[in-house]
Residue, then its C-alpha position, 0 to 999 in steps of 0.5 A: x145360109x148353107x144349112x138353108x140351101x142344104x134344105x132347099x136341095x133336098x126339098x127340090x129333090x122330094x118334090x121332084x120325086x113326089x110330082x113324077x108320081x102317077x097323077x091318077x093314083x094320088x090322093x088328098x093328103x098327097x097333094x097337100x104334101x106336095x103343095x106345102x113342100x113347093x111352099x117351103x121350099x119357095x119360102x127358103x128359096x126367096x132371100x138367097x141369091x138364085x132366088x133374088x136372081x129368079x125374081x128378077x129374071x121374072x120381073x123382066x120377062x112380065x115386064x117385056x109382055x106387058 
């Protein structure tokens, strides 16, 4: 498990730099970049305790405006 966190890191720290980039100079293949990083990183993110605490912290604020 600490390898996936390792990873989940450091694909937070791309993202990060990739969406701080000019919005106006980014092409396609940019965008399919960051999008599939924001999915991996969702995907390695879900099963650990932050993100069943994410999970959970969403659910009660949905929950609260409906």
């Amino acid at each position: 498990m600490d390898l996936t966190v390792d990873l989940a890191v450091l694909l937070g720290v791309i993202l990060v730099v990739l969406l701080a980039r000019p919005v106006a100079a980014r092409k396609r293949w940019d965008q399919i970049l960051v999008v599939a990083i924001a999915i991996v990183l969702g995907i390695l993110i879900a099963p650990t305790d932050f993100g069943q605490s994410i999970l959970n912290s969403l659910g009660r604020v949905t929950h609260g405006f409906s």
